[in-house]
N, C-alpha and C positions, 0 to 999 in steps of 0.2 A: 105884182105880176112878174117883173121882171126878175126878182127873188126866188122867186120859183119855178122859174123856166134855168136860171142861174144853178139855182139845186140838181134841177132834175137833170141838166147838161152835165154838171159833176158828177150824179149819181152813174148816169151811162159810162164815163170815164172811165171813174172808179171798174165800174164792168170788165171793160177791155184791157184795165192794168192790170186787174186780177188775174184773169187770163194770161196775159202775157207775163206776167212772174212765176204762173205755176208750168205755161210751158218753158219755160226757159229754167226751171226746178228739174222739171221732166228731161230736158236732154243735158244740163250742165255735165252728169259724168257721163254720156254717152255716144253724143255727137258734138263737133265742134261748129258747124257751119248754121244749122236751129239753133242751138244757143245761141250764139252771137246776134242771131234776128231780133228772138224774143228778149236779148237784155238789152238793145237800141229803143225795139220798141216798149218796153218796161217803162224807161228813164225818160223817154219822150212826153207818154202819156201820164206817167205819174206830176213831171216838173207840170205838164200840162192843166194838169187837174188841181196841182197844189197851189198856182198861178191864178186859176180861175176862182179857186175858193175865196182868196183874202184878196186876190187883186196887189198881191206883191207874195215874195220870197221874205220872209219875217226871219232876221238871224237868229240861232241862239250859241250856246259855246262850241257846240258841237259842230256847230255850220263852220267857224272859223278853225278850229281843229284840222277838218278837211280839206277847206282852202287852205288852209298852210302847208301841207300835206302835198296835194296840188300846186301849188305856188314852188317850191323848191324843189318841185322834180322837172316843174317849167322849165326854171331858172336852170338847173344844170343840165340841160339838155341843150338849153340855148348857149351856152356859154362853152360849153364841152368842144363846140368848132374854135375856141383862141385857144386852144393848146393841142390841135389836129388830132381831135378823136370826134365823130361822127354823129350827127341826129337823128336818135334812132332809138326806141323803148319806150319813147312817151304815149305813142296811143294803148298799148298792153297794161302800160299805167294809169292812167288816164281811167279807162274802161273797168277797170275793178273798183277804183277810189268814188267813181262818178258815180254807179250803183247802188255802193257803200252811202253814199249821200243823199241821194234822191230817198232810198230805199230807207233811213234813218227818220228820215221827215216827214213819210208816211204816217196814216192814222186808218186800220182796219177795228174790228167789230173784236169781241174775246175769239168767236167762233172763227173768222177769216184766220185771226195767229194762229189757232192752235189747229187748223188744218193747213197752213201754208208750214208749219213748223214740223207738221208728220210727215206732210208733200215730200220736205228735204230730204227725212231720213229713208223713206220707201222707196224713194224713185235711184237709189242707189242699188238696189236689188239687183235689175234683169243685168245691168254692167258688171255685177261685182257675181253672179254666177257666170256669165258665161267668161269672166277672167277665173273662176276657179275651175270652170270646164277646161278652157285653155291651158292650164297650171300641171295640173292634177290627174287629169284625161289623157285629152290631146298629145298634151306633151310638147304643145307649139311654143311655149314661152318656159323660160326659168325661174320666171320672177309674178309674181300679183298685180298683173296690171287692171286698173278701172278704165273701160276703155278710151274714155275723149280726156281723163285728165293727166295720163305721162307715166314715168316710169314710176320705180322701184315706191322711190321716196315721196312723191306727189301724190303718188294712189296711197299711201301707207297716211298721207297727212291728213288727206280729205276724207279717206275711211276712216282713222281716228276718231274727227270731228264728229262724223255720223254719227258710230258708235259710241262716243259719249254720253249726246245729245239723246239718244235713243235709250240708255241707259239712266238720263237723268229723268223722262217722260215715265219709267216704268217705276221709278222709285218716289218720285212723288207727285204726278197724276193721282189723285184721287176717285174713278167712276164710281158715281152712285149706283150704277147697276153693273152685273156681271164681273165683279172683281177677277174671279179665278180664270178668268178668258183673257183677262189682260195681263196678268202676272204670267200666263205660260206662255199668251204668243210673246210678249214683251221680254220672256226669259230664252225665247230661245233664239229671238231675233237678236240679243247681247251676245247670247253664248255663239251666235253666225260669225257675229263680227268678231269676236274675241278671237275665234280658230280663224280668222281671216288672217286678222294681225298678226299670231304667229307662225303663219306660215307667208308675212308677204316680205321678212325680212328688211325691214324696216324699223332698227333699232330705238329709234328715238319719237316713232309714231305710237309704239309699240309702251314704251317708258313713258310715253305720257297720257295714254289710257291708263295705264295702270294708276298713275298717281290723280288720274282724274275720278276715274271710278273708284276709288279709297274714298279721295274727299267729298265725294256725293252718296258714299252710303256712310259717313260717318255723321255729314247734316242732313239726312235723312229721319223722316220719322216711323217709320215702318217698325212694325213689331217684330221680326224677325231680323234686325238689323245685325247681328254678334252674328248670330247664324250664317248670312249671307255674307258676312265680312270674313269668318273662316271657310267658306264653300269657296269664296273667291280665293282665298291664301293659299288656300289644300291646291285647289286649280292650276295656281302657278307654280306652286313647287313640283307638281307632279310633270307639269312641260316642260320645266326645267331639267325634271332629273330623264326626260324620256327624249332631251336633246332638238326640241324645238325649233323648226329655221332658223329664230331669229335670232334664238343662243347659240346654235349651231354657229352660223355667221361672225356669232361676238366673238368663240371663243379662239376662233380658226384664228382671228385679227388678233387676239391676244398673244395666242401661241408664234404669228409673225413679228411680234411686239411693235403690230400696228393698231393698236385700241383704235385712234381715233381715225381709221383709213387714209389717213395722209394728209388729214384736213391739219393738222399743225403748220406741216409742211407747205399747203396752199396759204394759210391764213399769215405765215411769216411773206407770203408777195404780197397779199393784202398790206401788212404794216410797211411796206414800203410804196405802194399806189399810195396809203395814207399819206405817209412826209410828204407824196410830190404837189397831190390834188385835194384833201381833205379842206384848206382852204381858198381854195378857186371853184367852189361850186362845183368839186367832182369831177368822173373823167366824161360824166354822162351816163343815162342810164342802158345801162347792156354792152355796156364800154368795158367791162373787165378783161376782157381777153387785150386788151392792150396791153396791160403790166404785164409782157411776156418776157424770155429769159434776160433779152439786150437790155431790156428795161429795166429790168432788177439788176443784172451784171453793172450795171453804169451805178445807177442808186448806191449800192451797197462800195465799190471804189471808189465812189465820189467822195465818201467819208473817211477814206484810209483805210479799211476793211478789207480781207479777202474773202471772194465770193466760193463758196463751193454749192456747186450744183444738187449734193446730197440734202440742203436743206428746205428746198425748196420744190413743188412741185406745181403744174402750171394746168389745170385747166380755167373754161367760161365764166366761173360762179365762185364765189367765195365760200358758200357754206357755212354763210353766218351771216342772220338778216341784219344784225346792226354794224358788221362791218361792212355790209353790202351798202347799209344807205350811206355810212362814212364815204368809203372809195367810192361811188359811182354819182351820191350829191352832195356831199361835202357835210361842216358841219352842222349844217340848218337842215341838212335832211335830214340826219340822226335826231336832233333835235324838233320835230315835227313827228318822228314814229314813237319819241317818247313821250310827248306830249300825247299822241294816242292811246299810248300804253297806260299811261296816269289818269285818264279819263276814265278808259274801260275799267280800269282796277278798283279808282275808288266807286263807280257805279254797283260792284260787284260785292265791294267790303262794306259799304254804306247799308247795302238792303239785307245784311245777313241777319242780321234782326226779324225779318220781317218772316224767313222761311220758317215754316208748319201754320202759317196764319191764310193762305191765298196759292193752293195748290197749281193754279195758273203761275201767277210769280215765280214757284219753287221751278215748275221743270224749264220753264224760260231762262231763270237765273242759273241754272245748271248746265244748257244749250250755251249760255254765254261764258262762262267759265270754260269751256270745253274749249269752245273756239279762242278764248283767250292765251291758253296751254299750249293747245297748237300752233300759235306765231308767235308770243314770247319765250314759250319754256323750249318747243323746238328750234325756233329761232336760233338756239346757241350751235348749231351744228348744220342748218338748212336756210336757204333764203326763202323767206314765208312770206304771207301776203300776197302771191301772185296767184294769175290765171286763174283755175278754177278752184282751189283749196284757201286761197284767199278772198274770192266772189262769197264761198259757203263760211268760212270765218264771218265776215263782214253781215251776213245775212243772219246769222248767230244773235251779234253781238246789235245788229238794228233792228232785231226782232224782239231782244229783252229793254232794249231804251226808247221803244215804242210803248212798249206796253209799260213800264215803269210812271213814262208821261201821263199817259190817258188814262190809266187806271189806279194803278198801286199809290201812285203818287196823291191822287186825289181822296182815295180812301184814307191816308194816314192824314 
């Protein structure tokens, strides 16, 4: 009896967390102040229910991955006050990793994934029109903003993702019924995203669709696969040759012979924040604007060097998420994101065997590959992982290792 008052308590749970993940789906690109509600109460009522199921928190690698993760941006936050830099970035941290975790540990139904996995890519719509109204229209902005997730690059990282994911759902989703309904909304809602990205200027959200969508229609099984892999090639070259924002943008930074927009130039204060703080647990996280120019001036004469100001350029961010975990938690933090990195990777290299057998699998595993691209391949130019394009990563990447667990895994 009390088993199944125990069930039936969990099953309502379950109810309310559902709810609360897919509002919290529904405003992540749109409003910031619902979001933040519905992902408190997400994390509450999931630990809640996952608590109540086993009567403990059962670890697995994945659990300790995230505490480690957790644990060294603790640590460098806490420790950031003996070298007078500030305590300050761990809840924005905290809040994405926490999600990431709770939301990994989850166990829904086939049907709850692969509606909570369209949830994501749909509810990016009314945001990502009325920023090309804005763009396009209006005339109010310069730039592709998605409205609750930031500028240029944020909106460029998390539409990426989308369009990936959304891309890998049309390519190997299989419906038993109505194919030709889902190949043309499916084609045109890619072809949305695709004119999104290059007009949101966003060079490297942009470069990594492209190499994502390559490697998803090349393990793809669709019989028009050659066809669609030259419709896609012809696509890009004709944007190319009709001067595309986003090559517009590149070429303008070539012809200044600033390829890389001055991130050389920031990442050289990075390798000097490195020498000071990389083994003292960092300067903390959101601590980067400390390594300003007196900082680097001293650094760089401390060693007999002369400083010139031409090499070096100084803003918030490093624009590179593993020098970002280096300089701001040292080297256990880097050490914790690659230990991420190495998890997600082999999760992804291990089941390629398995695509064309379990069309569920395939566009999961291609959701996760997406988001995977997105923080380590953009990673080399953007700090990824955060706010809301690292919430939708993270959701990615615990929606294909959910479903790997409870199903695919059991099948093989």
């Amino acid at each position: 009896m009390i088993k199944k008052y125990l069930n039936f308590k969990a099953w309502g749970l379950m109810q309310y967390e559902i709810a609360s993940l897919v509002l919290m789906l529904i405003f992540l690109p749109s409003f910031e102040a619902p979001k933040n509600l519905f992902l408190v109460s997400y994390v509450l009522l999931s630990l809640t229910r996952q608590y109540n199921t086993s009567n403990s928190l059962k670890f697995e690698k994945i659990d300790y991955v995230f505490l480690f993760l957790l644990a060294t941006a603790f640590l460098s936050t806490v420790f950031s006050g003996l070298h007078g830099h500030e305590w300050k970035g761990f809840k924005s941290f905290s809040t994405v990793f926490i999600f990431g975790w709770a939301f990994v540990r989850s166990e829904y139904t086939k049907e709850t994934i692969r509606g909570i996995f369209l949830c994501a890519i749909l509810t990016i719509l009314p945001p990502l029109f009325f920023g090309l109204y804005e763009l396009l229209w209006a005339k109010h902005s310069t730039f592709l903003k998605i409205h609750s997730v930031g500028y240029v690059n944020a909106s460029g990282l998390y539409l990426m993702a989308a369009a990936s994911a959304a891309m890998s759902y049309v390519l190997f989703y299989n419906p038993k019924k109505h194919q030709i309904y889902h190949y043309l909304f499916g084609g045109l809602l890619t072809a949305l995203f695709g004119f999104s990205l290059l007009i949101a200027s966003s060079r490297s959200a942009f470069l990594a669709f492209v190499i994502a969508a390559v490697i998803l229609i090349l393990f793809s099984k669709i019989k028009f696969k050659k066809s669609l892999l030259s419709l896609f090639l012809v696509s890009f070259s004709i944007s190319f040759l009709l001067n595309a924002p986003v090559f517009e943008k590149h070429m303008e930074d070539v012809k200044r012979n600033d390829t890389l927009a001055s991130r050389d130039k920031l990442w050289n204060v990075s390798f000097e924040a490195v020498r000071s703080f990389s083994n003292k647990f960092g300067t903390g996280i959101d601590n980067y604007g400390f390594a300003d120019e007196v900082f680097v001036k001293r650094s760089v004469e401390s060693r007999g060097e002369t400083y010139d100001p031409k090499n070096y350029f100084y803003v918030n961010l490093t624009h590179n998420v593993y020098l970002s975990y280096l300089v701001e938690r040292g080297f256990l933090g880097l050490i914790s994101l690659i230990a991420l990195m190495i998890f997600w990777a082999n999760g992804l290299l291990a089941n390629i065997k398995r695509l064309g057998r379990d069309s569920h699998h395939d566009y999961l595993w291609g959701g996760s590959l997406s988001a995977f691209l997105s923080v380590y391949l953009v990673g080399f130019v953007h700090v990824t992982l955060v706010h809301e394009p690292g919430i939708l990563a993270l959701f990615f990447f615990g929606l294909y290792r959910m479903y790997t667990k409870l199903y695919a895994n059991k099948k093989a």
